[in-house]
Biotite code that builds the C-alpha atoms (Angstrom):
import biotite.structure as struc

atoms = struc.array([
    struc.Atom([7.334, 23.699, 30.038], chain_id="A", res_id=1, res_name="UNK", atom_name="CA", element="C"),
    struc.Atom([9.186, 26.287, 27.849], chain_id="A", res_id=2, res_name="UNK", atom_name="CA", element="C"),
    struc.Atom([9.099, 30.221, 29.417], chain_id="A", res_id=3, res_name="UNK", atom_name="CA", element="C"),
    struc.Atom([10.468, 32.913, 27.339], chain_id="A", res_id=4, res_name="UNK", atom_name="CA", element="C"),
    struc.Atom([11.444, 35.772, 29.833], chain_id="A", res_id=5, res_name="UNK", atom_name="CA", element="C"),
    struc.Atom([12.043, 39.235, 28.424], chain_id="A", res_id=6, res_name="UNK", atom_name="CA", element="C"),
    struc.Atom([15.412, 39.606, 30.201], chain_id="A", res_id=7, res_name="UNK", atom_name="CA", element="C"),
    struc.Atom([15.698, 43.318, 28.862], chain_id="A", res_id=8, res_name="UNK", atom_name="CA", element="C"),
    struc.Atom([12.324, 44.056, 30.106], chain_id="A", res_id=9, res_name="UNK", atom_name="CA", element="C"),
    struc.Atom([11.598, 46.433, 33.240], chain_id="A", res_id=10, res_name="UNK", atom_name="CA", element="C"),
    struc.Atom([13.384, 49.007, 35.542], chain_id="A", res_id=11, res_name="UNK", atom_name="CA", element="C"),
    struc.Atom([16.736, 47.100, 36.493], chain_id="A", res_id=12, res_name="UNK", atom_name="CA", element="C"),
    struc.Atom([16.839, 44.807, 33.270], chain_id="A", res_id=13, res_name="UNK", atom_name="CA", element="C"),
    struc.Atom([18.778, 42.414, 32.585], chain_id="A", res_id=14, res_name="UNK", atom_name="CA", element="C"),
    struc.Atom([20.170, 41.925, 35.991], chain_id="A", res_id=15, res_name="UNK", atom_name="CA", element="C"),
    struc.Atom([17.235, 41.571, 37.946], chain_id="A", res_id=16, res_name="UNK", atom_name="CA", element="C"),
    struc.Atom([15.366, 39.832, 35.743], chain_id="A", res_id=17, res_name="UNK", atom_name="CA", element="C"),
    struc.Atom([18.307, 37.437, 35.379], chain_id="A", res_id=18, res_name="UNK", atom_name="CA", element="C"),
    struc.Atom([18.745, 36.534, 38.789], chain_id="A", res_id=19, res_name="UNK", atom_name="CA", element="C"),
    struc.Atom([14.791, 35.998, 39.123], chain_id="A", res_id=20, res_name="UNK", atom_name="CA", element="C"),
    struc.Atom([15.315, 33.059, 36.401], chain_id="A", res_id=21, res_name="UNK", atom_name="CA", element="C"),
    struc.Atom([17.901, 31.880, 38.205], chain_id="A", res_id=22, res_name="UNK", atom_name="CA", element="C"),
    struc.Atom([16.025, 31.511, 40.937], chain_id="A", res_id=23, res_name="UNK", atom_name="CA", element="C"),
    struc.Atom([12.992, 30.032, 39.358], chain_id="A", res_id=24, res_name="UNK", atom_name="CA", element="C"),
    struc.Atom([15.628, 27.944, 37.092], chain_id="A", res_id=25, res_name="UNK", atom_name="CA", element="C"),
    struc.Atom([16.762, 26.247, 40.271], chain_id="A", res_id=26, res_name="UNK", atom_name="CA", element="C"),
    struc.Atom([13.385, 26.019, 42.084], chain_id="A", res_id=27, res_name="UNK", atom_name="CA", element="C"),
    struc.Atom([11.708, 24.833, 38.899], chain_id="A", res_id=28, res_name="UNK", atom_name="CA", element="C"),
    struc.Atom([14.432, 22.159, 37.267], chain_id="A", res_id=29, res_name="UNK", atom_name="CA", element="C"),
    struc.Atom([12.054, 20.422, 34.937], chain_id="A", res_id=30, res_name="UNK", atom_name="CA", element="C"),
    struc.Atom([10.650, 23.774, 33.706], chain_id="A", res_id=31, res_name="UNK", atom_name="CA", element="C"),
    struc.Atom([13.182, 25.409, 30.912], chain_id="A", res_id=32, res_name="UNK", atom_name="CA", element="C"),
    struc.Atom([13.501, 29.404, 30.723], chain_id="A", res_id=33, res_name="UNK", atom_name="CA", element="C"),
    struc.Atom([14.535, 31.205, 27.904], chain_id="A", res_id=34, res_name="UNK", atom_name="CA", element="C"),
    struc.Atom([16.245, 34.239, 28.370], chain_id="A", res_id=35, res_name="UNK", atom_name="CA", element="C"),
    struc.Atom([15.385, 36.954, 25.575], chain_id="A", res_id=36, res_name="UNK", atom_name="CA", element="C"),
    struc.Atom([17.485, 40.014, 25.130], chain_id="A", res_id=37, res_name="UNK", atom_name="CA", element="C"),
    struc.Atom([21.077, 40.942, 24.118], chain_id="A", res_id=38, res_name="UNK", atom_name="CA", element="C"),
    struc.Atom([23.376, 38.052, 24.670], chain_id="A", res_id=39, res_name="UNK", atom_name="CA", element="C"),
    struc.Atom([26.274, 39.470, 26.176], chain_id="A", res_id=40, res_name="UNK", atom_name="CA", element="C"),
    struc.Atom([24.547, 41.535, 28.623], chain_id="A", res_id=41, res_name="UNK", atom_name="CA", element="C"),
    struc.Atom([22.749, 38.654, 29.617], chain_id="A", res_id=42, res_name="UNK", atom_name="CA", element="C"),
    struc.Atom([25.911, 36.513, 29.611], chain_id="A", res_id=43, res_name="UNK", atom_name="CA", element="C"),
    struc.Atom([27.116, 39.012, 31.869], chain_id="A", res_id=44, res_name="UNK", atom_name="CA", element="C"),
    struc.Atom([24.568, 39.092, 34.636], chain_id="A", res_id=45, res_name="UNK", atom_name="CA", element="C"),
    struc.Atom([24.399, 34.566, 34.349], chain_id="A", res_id=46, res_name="UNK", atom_name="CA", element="C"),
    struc.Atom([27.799, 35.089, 35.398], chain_id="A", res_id=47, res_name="UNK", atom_name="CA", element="C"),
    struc.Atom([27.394, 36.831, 38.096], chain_id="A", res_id=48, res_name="UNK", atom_name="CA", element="C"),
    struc.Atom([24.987, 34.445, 39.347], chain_id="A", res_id=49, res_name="UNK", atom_name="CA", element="C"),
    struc.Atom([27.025, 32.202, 39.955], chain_id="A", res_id=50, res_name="UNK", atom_name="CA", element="C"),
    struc.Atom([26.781, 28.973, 38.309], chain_id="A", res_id=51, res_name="UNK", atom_name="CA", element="C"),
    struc.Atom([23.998, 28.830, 35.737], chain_id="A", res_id=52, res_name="UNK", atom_name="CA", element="C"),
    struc.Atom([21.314, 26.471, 36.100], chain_id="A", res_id=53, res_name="UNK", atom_name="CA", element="C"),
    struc.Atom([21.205, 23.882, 32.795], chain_id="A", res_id=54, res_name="UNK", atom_name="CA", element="C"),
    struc.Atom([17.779, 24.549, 31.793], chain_id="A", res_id=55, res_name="UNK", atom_name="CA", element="C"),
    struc.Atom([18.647, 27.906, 31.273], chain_id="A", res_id=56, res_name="UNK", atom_name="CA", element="C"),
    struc.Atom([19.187, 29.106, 27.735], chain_id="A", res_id=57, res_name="UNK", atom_name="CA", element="C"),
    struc.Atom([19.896, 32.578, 26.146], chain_id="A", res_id=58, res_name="UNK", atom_name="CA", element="C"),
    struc.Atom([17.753, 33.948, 22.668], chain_id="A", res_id=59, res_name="UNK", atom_name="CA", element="C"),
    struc.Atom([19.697, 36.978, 21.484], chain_id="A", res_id=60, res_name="UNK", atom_name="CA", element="C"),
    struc.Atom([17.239, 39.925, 20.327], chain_id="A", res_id=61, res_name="UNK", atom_name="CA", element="C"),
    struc.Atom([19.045, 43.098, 19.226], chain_id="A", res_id=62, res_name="UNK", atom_name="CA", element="C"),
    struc.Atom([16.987, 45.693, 20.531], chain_id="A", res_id=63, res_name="UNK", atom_name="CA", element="C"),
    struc.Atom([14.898, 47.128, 23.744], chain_id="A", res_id=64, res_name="UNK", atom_name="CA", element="C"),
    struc.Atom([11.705, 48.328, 23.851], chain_id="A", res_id=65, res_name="UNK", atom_name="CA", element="C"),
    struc.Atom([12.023, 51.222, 26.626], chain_id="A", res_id=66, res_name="UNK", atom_name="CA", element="C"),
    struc.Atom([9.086, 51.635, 29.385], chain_id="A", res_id=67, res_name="UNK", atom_name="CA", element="C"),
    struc.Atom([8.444, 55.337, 27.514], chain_id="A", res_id=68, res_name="UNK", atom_name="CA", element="C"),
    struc.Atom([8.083, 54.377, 23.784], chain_id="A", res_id=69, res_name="UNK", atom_name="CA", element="C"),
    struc.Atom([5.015, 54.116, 22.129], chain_id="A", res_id=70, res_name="UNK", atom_name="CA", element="C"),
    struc.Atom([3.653, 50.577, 22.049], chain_id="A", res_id=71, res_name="UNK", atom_name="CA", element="C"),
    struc.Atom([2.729, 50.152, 18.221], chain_id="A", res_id=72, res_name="UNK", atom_name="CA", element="C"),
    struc.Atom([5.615, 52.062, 16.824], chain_id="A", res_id=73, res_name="UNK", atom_name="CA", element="C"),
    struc.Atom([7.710, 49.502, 19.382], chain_id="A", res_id=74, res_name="UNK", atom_name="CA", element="C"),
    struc.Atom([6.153, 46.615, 17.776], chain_id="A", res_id=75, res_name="UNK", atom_name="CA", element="C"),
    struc.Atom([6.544, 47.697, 14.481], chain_id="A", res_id=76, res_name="UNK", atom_name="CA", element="C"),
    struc.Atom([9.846, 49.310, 14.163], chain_id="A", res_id=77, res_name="UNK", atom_name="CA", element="C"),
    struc.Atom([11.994, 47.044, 17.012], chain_id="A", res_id=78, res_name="UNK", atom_name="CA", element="C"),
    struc.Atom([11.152, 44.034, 15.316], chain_id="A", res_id=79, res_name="UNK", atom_name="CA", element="C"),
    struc.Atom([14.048, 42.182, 16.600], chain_id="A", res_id=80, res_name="UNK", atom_name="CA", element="C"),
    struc.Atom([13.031, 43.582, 20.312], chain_id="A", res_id=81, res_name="UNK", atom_name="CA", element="C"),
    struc.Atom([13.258, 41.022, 23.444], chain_id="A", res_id=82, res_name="UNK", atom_name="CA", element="C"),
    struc.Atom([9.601, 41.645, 24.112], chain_id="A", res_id=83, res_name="UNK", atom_name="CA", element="C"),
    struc.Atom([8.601, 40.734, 20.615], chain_id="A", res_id=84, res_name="UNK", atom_name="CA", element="C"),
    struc.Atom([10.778, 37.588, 19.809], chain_id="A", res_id=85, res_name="UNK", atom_name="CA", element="C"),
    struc.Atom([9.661, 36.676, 23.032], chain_id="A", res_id=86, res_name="UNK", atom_name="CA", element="C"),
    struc.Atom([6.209, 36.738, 22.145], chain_id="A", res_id=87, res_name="UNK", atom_name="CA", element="C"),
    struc.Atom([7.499, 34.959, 18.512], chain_id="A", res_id=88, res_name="UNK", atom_name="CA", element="C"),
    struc.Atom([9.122, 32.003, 20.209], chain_id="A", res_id=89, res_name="UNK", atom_name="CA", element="C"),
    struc.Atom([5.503, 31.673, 21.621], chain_id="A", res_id=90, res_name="UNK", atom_name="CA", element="C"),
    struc.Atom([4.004, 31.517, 17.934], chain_id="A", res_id=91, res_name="UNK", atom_name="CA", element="C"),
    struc.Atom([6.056, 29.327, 16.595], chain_id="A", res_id=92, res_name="UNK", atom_name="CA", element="C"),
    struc.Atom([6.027, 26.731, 19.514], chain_id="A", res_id=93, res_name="UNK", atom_name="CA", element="C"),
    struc.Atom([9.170, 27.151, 20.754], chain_id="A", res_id=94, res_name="UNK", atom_name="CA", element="C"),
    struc.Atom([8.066, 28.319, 24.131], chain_id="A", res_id=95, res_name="UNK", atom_name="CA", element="C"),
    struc.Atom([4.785, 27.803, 26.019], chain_id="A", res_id=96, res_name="UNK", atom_name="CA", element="C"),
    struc.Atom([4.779, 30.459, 27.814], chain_id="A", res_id=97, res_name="UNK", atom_name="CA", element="C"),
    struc.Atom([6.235, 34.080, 27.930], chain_id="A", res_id=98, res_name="UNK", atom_name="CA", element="C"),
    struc.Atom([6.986, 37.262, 30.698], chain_id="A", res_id=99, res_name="UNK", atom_name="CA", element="C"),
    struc.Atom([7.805, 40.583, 30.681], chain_id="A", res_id=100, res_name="UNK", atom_name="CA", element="C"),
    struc.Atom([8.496, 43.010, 33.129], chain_id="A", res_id=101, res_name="UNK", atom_name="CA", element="C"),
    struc.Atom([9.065, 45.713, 30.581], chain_id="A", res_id=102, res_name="UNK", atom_name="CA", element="C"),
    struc.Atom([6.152, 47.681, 28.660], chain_id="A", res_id=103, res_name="UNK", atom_name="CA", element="C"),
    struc.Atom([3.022, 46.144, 28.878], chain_id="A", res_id=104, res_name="UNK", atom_name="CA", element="C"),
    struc.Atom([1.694, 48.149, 25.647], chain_id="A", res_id=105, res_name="UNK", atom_name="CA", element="C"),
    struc.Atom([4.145, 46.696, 23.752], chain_id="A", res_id=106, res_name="UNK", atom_name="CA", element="C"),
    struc.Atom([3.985, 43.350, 25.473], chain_id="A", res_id=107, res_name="UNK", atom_name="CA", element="C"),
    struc.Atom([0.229, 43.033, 24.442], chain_id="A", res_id=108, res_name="UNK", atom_name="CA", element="C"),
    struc.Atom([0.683, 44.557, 20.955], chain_id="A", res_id=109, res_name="UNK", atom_name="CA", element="C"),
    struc.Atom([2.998, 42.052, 20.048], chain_id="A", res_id=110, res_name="UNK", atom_name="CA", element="C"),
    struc.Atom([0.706, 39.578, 21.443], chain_id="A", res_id=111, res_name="UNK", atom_name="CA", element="C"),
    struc.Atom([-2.581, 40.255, 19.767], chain_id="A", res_id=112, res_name="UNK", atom_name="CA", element="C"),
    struc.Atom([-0.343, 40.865, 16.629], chain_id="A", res_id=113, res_name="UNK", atom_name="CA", element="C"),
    struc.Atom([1.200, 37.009, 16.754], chain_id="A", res_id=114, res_name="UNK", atom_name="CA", element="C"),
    struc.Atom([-0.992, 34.990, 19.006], chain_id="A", res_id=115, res_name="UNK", atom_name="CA", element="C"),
    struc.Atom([-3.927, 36.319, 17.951], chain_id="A", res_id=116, res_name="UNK", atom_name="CA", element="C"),
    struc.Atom([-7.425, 36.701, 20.129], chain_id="A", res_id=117, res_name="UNK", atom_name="CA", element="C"),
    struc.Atom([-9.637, 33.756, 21.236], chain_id="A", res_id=118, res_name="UNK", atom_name="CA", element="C"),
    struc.Atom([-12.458, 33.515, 18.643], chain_id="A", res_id=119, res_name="UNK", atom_name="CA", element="C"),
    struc.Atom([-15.286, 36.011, 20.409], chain_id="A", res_id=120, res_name="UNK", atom_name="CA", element="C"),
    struc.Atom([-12.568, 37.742, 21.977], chain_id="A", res_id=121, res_name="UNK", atom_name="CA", element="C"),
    struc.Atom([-12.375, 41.318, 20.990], chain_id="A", res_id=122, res_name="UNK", atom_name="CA", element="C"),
    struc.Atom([-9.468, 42.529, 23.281], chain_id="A", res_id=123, res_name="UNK", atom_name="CA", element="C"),
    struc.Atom([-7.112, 41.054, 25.139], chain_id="A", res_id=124, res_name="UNK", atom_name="CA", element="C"),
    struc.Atom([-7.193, 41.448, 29.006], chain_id="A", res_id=125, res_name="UNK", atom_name="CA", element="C"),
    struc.Atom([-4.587, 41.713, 31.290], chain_id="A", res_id=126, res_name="UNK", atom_name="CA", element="C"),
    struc.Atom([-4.662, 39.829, 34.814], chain_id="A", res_id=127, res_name="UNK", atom_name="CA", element="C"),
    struc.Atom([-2.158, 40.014, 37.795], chain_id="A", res_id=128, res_name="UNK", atom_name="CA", element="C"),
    struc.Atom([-2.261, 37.895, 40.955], chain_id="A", res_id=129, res_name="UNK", atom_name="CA", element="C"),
    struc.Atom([-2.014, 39.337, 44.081], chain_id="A", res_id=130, res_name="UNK", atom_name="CA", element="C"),
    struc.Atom([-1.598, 37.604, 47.601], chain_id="A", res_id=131, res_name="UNK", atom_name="CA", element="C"),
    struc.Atom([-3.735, 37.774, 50.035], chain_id="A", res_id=132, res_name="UNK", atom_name="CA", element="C"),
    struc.Atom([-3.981, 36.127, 53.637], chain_id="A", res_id=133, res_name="UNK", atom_name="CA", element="C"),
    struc.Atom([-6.063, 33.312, 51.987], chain_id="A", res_id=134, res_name="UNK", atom_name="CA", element="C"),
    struc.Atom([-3.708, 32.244, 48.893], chain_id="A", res_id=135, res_name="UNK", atom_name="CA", element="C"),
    struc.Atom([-3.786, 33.926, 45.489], chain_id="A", res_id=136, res_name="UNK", atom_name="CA", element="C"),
    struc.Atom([-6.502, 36.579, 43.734], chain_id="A", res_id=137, res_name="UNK", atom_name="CA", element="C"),
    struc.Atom([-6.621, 36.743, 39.991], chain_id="A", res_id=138, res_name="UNK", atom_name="CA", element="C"),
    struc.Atom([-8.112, 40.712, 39.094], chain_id="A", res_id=139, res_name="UNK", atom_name="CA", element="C"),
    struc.Atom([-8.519, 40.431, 35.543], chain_id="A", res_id=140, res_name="UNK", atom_name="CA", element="C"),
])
């Protein structure tokens, strides 16, 4: 499996985000995560990780979406965004998967403008897991 992560997504992007994929890139070694965002700053914090896991692979996007912009201006204008080639790299098959930690506007914007709804599906929904005592709820 293929995960684009929005590395420039969130409060303390790239360099937590980074060293979450690291982590996941060494737990999960058959999985592959791409890191989306600016490659040098990205570079940066897989070097301060230490050694970088080999299924670990940078996509350079040129701009950030911040946590305060609007989410279909974002989409629109910041074409070349992390959270949107994230998304792209979905579309065309080059990942299976994608996450963001950044704005979730934007995040599903980009989403229902590339991917698309299910047929019958008006809007998209978002769900989070949360753990409990007894394992894993999905609130949708």
């Amino acid at each position: 499996m293929r995960i684009a992560v929005d590395a420039m997504g969130g409060d303390s992007a790239p360099s937590e985000i980074v060293k979450g994929a690291v982590n996941a890139a060494r737990k999960f070694s058959d999985h592959e995560i791409l890191l989306v965002g600016d490659r040098d700053r990205v570079q940066d914090e897989l070097n301060k990780a230490g050694s970088s896991p080999s299924n670990i692979s940078i996509v350079h996007a040129s701009q950030v979406v911040s946590m305060s912009e609007s989410a279909t201006v974002a989409v629109r204008k910041k074409i070349d965004s992390s959270v949107t080639k994230s998304i792209e790299l979905v579309a065309e098959k080059k990942a299976d998967a994608m996450v963001s930690a950044g704005n979730t506007g934007a995040t599903v914007a980009a989403a229902t403008l590339f991917l698309r709804t299910l047929e019958g599906v008006k809007r998209p929904g978002i769900a989070v897991s949360i753990p409990t005592l007894h394992g894993v709820c999905l609130v949708i």
